[in-house]
C-alpha positions in Angstrom: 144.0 111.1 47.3 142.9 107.8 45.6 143.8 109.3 42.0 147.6 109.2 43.2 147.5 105.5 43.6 147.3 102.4 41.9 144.3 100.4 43.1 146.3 97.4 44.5 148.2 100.1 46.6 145.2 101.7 48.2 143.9 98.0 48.9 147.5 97.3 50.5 147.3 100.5 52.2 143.8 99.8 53.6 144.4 96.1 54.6 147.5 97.5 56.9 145.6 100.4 58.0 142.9 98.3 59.1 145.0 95.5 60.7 146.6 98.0 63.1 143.4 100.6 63.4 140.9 98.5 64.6 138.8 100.8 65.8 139.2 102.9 62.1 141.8 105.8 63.5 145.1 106.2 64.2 145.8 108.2 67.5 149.3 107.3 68.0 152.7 107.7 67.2 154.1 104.3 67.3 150.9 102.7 65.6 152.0 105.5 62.1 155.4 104.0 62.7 154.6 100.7 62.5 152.1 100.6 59.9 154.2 102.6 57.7 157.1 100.8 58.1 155.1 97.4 56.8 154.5 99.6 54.2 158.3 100.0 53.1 158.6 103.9 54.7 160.9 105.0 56.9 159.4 108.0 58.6 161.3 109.9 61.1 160.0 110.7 64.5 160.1 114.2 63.6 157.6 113.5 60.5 155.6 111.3 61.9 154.8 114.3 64.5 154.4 116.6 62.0 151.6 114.4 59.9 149.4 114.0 63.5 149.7 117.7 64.3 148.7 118.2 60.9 145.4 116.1 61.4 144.9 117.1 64.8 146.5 113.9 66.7 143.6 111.6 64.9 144.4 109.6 61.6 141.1 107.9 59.9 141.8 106.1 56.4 141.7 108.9 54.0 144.2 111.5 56.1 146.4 108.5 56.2 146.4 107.9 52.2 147.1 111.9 51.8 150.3 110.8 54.4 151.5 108.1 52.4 151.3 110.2 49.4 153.3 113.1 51.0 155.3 110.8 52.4 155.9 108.8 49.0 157.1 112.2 47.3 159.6 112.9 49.8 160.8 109.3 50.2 162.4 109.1 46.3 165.9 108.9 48.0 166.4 104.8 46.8 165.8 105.7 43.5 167.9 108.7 43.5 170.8 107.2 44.8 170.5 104.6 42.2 170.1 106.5 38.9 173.4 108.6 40.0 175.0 104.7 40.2 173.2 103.9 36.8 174.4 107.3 35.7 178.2 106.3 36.3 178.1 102.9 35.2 179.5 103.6 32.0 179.7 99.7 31.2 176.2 99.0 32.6 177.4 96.1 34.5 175.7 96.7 37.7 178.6 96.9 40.1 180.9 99.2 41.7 184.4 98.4 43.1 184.3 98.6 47.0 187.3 100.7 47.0 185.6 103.1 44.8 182.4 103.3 46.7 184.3 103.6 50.0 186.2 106.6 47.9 182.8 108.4 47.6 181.3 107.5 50.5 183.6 109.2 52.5 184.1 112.2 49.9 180.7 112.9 49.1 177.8 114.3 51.1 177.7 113.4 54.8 181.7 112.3 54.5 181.2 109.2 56.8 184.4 108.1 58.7 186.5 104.9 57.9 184.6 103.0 61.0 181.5 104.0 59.6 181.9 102.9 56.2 183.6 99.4 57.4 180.1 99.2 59.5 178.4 99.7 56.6 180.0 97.3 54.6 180.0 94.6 57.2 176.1 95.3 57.4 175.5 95.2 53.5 178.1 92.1 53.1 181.0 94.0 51.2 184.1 92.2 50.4 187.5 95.0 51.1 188.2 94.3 47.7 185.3 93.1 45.6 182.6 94.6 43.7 179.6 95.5 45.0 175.8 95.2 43.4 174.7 98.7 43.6 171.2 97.7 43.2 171.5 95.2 45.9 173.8 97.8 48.2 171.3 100.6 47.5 168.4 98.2 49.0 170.3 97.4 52.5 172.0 100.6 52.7 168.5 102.6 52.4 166.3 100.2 54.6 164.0 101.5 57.1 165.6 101.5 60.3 163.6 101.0 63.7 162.7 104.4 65.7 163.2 103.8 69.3 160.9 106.3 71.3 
């Protein structure tokens, strides 16, 4: 799995493998969480059980860089999100009006309610009425939240 990643990755990889594994394996479910979060994932419980039952409960260093790099492949939603903004951004100015991403936030995909896009806004720091940094918005609205199991 080392020829997937950059050499300063695998050392950052190792470094926060190795502060939380001390004893070199990763047996459970919170320690994945944690040191994958530090990493910048945000795993669900339900794929962080799937990787251990994959490896028989027992992560050492190398099953965990073949995790990150599944994980990495399936984690592309950021980006994604931000090419369709890019894509739109017929001035390439970088923002969005609120009103109009409140428009597709509540049209598009999981058609979030006006309570849940005001809850949104007041977490990202949206203005009713002013533009929005869709790199910026992207960041906050895609950051790994906390598990709580």
């Amino acid at each position: 799995m080392a020829h997937h990643f950059k050499e300063e990755d695998i050392d950052e990889f190792r470094e926060c493998f190795y502060l939380f594994a001390r004893e070199g394996v990763i047996n459970k479910l919170d320690e994945l969480s944690v040191i994958m979060r530090s990493l910048g994932m945000s795993p669900t419980i339900t794929e962080l059980k799937k990787y251990f039952s994959e490896n028989n409960g027992k992560l050492h260093f190398p099953e965990f860089l073949k995790v990150m790099h599944n994980h990495c492949r399936v984690e592309k939603l950021p980006n994604e999100i931000l090419a369709a903004f890019k894509a739109n951004d017929r001035q390439h100015i970088g923002t969005i009006h609120s009103k109009h991403l409140k428009h597709l936030l509540q049209g598009w995909g999981e058609h979030l309610n006006s309570k849940e896009v005001e809850q949104i806004f007041r977490e990202a720091n949206v203005h009713p009425n002013g533009k929005v940094n869709y790199d910026e918005f992207v960041k906050i609205a895609c950051a790994p939240i906390p598990d709580y199991y």
